[in-house]
C-alpha positions, 0 to 999 in steps of 0.5 A: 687824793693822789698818791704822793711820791714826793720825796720824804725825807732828806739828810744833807749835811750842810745844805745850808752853805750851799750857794749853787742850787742851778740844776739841783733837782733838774729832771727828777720828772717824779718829783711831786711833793717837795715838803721835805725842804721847807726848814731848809736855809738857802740864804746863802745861794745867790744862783737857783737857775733851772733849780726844778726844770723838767720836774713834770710831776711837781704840784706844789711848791708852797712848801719852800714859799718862805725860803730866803732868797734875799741874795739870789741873783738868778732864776732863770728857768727854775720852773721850766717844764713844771706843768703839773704845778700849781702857781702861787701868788700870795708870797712876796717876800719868799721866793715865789714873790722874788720869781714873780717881780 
């Protein structure tokens, strides 16, 4: 097993009528786990551009696989530079489905 430096816990109040994640985690090249959002309501974002570009580190991002993009209008290199993650394709309706239509 590896040691998980992901991030373990996150308070940000009213996170749910965020609706500009472009460049959220950009960079954070430690980042490996992101379980900490997976209850977190982004229905409201419509822009998730470069949401982790250059997080090297990340290995999974089955966590948010259920998040509601239903009114996402861009994804533009959202996972860019991510080459430690792992690609999930079982997830259609989530985000990963809406990456990968």
């Amino acid at each position: 097993s590896y040691l998980d430096l992901g991030i373990h816990k996150v308070e940000i109040i009213g996170y749910e009528k965020i609706f500009d994640y472009r460049h959220f985690f950009e960079r954070c090249t430690s980042l490996i786990g992101i379980s900490p959002f997976e209850d977190w309501d982004a229905s409201n974002a419509t822009l998730y551009d470069g949401l982790f570009c250059g997080c090297h580190s990340l290995r999974d991002i089955s966590p948010i696989s259920n998040w509601d993009v239903s009114n996402a209008e861009s994804f533009i290199g959202s996972f860019a530079q991510c080459k430690q993650l792992k690609i999930y394709l079982l997830y259609p309706n989530g985000i990963l489905g809406k990456l990968l239509l």
